[in-house]
matplotlib code that plots the C-alpha trace (Angstrom):
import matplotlib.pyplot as plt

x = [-2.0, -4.7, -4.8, -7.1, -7.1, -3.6, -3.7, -4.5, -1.2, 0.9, 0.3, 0.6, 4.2, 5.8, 3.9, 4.1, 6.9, 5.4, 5.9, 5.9, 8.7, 12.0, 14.9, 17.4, 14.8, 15.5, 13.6, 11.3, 8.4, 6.7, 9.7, 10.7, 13.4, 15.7, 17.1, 19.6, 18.3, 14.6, 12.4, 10.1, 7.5, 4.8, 1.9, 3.7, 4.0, 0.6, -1.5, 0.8, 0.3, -3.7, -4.0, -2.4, -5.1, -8.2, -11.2, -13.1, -10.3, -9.1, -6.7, -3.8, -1.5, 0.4, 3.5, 2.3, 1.2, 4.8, 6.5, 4.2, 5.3, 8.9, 8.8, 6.6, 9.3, 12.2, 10.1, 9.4, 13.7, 13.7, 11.5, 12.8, 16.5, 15.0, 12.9, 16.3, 18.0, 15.5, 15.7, 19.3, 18.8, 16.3, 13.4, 10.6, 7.7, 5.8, 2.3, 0.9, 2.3, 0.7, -2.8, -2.7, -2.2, -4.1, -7.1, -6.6, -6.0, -9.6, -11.3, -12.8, -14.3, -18.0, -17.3, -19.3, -16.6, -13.5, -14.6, -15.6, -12.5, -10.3, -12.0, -11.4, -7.5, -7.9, -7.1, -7.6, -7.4, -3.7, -2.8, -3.2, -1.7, 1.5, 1.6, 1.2, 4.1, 6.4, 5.3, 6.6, 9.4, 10.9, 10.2, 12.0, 14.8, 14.1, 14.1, 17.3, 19.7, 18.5, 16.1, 18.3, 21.3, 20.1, 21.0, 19.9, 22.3, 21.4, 24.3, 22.3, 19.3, 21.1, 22.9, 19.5, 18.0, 20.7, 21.0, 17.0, 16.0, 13.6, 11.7, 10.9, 9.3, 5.8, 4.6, 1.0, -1.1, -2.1, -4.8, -4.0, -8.1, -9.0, -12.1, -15.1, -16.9, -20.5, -21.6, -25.2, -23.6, -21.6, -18.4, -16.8, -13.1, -14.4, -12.0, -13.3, -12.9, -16.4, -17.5, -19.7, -21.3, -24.6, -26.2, -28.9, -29.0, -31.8, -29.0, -26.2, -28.0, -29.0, -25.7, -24.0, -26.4, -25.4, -21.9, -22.2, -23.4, -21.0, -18.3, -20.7, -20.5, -16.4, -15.9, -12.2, -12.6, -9.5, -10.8, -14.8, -13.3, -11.0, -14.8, -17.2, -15.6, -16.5, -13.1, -10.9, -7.7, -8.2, -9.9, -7.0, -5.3, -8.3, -9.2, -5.8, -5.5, -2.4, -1.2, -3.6, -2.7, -5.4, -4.9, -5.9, -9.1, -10.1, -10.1, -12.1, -16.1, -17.0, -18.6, -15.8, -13.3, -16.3, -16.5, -12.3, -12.0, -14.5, -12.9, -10.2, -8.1, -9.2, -12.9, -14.9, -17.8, -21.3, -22.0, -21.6, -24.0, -22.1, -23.9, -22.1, -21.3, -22.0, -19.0, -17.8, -14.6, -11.9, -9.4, -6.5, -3.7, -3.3, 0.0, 0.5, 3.1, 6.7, 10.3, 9.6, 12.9, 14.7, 13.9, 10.2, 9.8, 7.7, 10.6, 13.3, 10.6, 9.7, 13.8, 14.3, 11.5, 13.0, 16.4, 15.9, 13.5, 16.0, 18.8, 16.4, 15.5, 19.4, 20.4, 17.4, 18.5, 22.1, 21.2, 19.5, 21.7, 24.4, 22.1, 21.1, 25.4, 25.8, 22.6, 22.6, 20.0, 18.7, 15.9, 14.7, 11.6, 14.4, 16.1, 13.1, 12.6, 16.1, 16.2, 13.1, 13.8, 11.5, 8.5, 5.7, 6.9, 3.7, 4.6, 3.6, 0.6, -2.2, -5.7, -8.3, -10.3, -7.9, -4.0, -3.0, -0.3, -1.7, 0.4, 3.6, 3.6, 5.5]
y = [11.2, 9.7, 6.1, 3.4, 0.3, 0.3, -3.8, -4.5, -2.0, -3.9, -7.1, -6.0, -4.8, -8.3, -9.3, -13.0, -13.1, -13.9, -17.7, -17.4, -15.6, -17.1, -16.2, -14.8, -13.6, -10.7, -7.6, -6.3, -3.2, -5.9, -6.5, -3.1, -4.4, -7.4, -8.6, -11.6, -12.5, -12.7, -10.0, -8.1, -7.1, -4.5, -6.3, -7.3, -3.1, -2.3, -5.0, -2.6, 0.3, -0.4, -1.4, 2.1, 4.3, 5.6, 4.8, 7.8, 10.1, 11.7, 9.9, 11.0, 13.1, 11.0, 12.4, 11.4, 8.0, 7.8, 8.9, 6.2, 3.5, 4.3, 4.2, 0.7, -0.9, -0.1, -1.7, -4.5, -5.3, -5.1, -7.7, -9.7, -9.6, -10.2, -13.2, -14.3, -13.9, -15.6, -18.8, -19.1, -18.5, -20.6, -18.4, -19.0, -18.8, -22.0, -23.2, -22.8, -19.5, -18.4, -20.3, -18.5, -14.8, -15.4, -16.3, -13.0, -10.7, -12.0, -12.0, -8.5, -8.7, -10.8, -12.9, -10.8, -7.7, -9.9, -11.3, -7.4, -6.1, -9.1, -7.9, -4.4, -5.4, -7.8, -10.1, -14.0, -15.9, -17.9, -14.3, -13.1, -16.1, -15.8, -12.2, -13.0, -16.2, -13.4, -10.8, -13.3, -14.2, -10.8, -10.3, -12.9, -12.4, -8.8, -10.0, -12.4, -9.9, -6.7, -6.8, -9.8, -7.9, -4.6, -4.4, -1.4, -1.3, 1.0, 3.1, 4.2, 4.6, 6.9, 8.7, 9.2, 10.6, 13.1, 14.4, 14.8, 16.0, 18.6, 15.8, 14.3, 17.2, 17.2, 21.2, 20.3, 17.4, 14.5, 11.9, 8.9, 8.1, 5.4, 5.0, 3.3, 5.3, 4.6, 6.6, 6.9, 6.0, 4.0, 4.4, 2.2, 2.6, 0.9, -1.9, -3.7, -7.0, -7.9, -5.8, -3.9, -0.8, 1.2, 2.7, 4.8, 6.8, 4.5, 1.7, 3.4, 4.3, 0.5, -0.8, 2.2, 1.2, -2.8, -2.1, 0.0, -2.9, -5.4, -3.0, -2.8, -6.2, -6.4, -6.9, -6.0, -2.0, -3.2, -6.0, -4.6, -1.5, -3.7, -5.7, -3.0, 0.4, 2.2, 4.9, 3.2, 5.3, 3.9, 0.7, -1.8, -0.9, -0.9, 2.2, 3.7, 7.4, 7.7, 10.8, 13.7, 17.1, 19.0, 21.8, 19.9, 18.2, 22.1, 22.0, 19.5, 19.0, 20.3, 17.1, 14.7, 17.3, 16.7, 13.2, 12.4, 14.9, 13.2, 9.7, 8.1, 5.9, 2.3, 3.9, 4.1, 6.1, 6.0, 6.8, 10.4, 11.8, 13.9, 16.1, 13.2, 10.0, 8.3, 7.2, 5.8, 6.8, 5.1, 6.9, 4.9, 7.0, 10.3, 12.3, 15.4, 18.5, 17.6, 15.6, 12.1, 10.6, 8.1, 5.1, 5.5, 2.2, 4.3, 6.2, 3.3, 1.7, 4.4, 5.0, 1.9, 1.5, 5.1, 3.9, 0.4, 2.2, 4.3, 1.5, -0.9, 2.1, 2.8, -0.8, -1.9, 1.1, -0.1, -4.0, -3.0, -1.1, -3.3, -6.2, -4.2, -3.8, -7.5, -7.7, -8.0, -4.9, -3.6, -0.8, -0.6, 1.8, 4.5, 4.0, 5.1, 8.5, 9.3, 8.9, 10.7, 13.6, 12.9, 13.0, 9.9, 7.0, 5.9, 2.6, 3.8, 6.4, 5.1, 4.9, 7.7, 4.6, 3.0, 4.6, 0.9, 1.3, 0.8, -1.2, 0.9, 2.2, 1.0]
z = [-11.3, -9.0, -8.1, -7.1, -5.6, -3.5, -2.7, -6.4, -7.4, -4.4, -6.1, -9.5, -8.7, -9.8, -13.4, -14.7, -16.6, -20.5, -20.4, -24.7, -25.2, -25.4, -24.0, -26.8, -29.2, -31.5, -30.4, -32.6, -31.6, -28.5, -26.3, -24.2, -22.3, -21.9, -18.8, -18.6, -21.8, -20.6, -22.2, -21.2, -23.5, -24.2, -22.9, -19.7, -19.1, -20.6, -17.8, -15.1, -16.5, -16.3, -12.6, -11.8, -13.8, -11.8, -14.2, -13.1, -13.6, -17.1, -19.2, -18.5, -21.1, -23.8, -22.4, -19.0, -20.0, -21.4, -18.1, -16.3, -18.6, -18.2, -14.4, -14.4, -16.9, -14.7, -11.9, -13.9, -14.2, -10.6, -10.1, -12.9, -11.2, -7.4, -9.2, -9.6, -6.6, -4.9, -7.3, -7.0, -2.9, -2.8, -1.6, -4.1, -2.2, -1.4, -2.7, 0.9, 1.6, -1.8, -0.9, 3.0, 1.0, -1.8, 1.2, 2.8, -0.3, -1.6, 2.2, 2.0, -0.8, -1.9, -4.8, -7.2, -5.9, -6.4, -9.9, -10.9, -9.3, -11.6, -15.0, -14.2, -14.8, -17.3, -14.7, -13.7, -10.7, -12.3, -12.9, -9.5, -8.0, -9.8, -9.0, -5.1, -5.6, -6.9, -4.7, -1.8, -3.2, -3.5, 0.3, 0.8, -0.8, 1.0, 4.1, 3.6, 2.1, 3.5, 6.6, 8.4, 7.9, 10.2, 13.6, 16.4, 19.2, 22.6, 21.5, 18.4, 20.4, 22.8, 19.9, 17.8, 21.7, 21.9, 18.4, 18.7, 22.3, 21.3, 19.1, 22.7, 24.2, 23.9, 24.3, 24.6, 25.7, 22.9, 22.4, 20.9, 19.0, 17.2, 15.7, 13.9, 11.2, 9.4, 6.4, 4.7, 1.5, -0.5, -1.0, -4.1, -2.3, 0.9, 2.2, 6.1, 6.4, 6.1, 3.1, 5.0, 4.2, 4.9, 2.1, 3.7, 7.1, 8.5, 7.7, 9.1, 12.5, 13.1, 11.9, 14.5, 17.4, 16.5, 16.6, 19.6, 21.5, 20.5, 22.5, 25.3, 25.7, 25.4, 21.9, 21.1, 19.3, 16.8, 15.3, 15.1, 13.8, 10.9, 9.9, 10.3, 9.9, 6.7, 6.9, 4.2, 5.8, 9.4, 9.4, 8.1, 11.1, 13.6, 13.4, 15.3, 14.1, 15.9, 18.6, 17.6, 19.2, 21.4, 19.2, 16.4, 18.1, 18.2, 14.6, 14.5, 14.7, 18.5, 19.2, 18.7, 20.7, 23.6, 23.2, 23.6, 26.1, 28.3, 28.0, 30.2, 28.4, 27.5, 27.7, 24.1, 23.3, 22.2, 18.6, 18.0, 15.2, 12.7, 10.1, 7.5, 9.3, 12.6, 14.8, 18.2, 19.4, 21.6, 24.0, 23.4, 25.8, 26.4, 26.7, 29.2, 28.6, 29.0, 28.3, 27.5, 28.9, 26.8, 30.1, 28.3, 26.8, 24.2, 23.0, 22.8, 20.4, 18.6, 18.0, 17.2, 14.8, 13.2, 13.2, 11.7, 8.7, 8.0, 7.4, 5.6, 3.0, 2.7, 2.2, 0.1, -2.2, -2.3, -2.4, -5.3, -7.3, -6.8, -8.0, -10.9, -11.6, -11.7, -14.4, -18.6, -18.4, -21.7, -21.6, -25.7, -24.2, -22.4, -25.8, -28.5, -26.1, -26.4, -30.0, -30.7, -28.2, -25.9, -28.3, -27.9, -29.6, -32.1, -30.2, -27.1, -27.9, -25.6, -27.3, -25.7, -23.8, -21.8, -22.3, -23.6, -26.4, -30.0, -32.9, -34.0, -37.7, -40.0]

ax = plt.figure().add_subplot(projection="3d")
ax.plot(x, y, z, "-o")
ax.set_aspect("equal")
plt.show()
C-alpha cells in the first residue's frame, strides 16, 4: 500500500495513550489490546491507521485494512512497554526538548500547510506534542539500553575488511553529485525547509537563476539545497545523492553526464535546463578504478558505520523481545481473526470513505 507523509507517520508511531480509560477495565468491542493492565483501544489504532493511508490512492482491501491494523496494534504495545521503561529509567523527555522538536517538525511548513496537514489526521497541536514527548522518550530509552551498549573495535573493522575485499574494489570511476532541483509545478509531497516551490516555468527560471547566484557568491550548496530544493528524496539531506557510477550517469539525461564530467570536485554548476525541471549540480568527490585500502579513512568509516547498524538492529530486536517477555501483553484484535478464521471481524470493517472501523453488531 502507498504512503504519504513519512515525518507525520514517524511521529504518529507512539499515540497518546487514551487518558479515559482506566486501567483494569473489562474489555468490551473498543479496547484491542491490554498491556500491564493499560488498554489500548480502537480509536487509539484507528487515528494510526489513518496517518498511514494515501488520500489519493484506493482504499485499501478489508482484508488489507485488517492486516494494517494488526501490524499498527502490535506497534502500539511496543511503545506502550518502552513508555515504560523509560518512566521507570527516568528518560521521559523534557518540556524543552519537546518545544526544540516540535519547532523543527512544524518549520517547513506555512501555518495554513501545518494546520491543513493536522486536520488531515484528525489531529491537534496537544496531540502532536504528546506524540513528539513519546517519540523522544523511546529514543531514549533506545539510546540507553541499546545504542550506548555497542562498541566497534579495529579488530572488527579488520575482520569486516577481510571477509569483504572485493566490496572495496571500485571497477569503474564514481561521482559523488549532489544537487538542487526546480520544477514548473507543484508538487503536494514537497518538503525544503523554506516551503518553497515554483509553480510555473517563468517562476522556476527566476527562482533557478536566484539560487544560482547565491552559490556564486559562496553560499554553502547543503544548506541552499535543504531551503530551496524542490526534489523531496534529496533535499533533507542537502541534496547529497551519494556515489553514482559513470555507467549510470550514461543512463542518465546527456546534459547532466556533461555537466559532472566537466566539474572538479568542490566546483558546482550553472543551472542545467532539463526538458522537466531546472537544476545545478555539485561535484562533491570523484573516485578512480581500484583497491580502496582499509588505511582509507573513508573505508574505516564506512565499516564502522556498517558494523555498528548491523549490531543496533540485532540488539534493538532482542532488547525488544525480551522487554516484550517481561510484559502482561494481551492482543483481543489477533484473537477475533483467529476465532473467525481469518475472515473481517464486523468490528473492524472499515467504511468505503476513510477505512476507519464502524460499530460491531450485536
Amino acid at each position: 500500500m502507498s504512503m504519504r507523509g513519512r515525518g507525520w507517520l514517524v511521529l504518529a508511531v507512539a499515540l497518546t495513550i487514551a487518558s479515559g480509560c482506566k486501567k483494569g477495565a473489562t474489555p468490551d468491542d473498543n479496547v484491542w489490546g491490554v498491556v500491564d493492565g493499560t488498554p489500548i483501544t480502537r480509536a487509539e489504532v484507528d487515528k494510526y491507521y489513518r496517518t498511514q493511508l494515501n488520500p489519493d490512492a484506493p482504499p485499501p482491501s478489508q482484508d488489507e485494512a485488517l492486516s494494517l491494523k494488526l501490524n499498527v496494534l502490535d506497534e502500539l504495545i511496543n511503545n506502550h512497554i518502552l513508555l515504560g521503561k523509560a518512566k521507570t529509567l527516568g528518560l521521559q523527555a523534557a518540556d524543552g526538548e519537546v518545544e526544540d522538536k516540535f519547532t523543527e517538525f512544524k518549520a517547513p511548513y506555512t501555518e495554513e500547510e501545518f494546520q491543513r496537514q493536522l486536520k488531515a489526521r484528525s489531529y491537534t497541536v496537544d496531540d502532536l506534542r504528546n506524540d513528539i514527548r513519546q517519540q523522544l522518550s523511546i529514543q531514549k530509552v533506545i539510546n540507553h539500553e541499546v545504542v550506548a551498549k555497542i562498541t566497534v573495535t579495529d579488530q572488527d573493522v579488520q575482520d569486516f575488511y577481510n571477509q569483504n575485499h572485493a566490496q572495496f574494489n571500485v571497477t569503474e570511476p564514481q561521482y559523488r553529485v549532489a544537487q538542487i532541483v526546480i520544477t514548473p509545478h507543484k508538487d503536494p509531497g514537497l518538503r525544503n525547509r523554506k516551503n518553497d516551490d515554483a509553480t510555473t516555468d517563468a517562476e522556476a527560471r527566476r527562482k533557478a537563476a536566484a539560487l544560482e547566484q547565491q552559490l556564486s557568491t559562496g553560499a554553502d550548496f547543503a544548506q541552499v539545497a535543504m531551503d530551496y530544493s524542490e526534489d523531496p528524496a534529496s533535499a533533507g539531506s542537502g541534496g547529497d545523492l551519494g556515489y553514482v557510477p559513470e555507467s549510470s550517469l550514461s543512463q542518465s539525461d546527456p546534459a547532466l553526464k556533461k555537466a559532472v564530467m566537466s566539474l572538479r570536485p568542490g566546483q558546482v554548476s550553472g543551472v542545467i535546463v532539463l526538458r522537466d525541471s531546472y537544476r545545478i549540480l555539485k561535484l562533491v568527490a570523484k573516485e578512480m578504478p581500484g583497491q580502496r585500502e582499509l588505511s582509507d579513512p573513508t573505508v574505516q568509516q564506512s565499516i564502522r558505520d556498517n558494523i555498528r547498524n548491523r549490531k543496533e538492529q540485532l540488539l534493538r530486536a532482542a532488547y525488544l523481545a525480551v522487554a516484550r517477555n517481561n510484559a502482561r501483553i494481551t492482543n483481543y484484535l489477533a484473537q477475533q481473526v483467529v476465532e473467525s478464521a481469518g475472515k473481517l471481524p464486523v468490528v473492524v470493517q472499515p467504511n468505503a470513505a476513510d477505512g476507519t472501523s464502524v460499530p460491531s453488531a450485536k
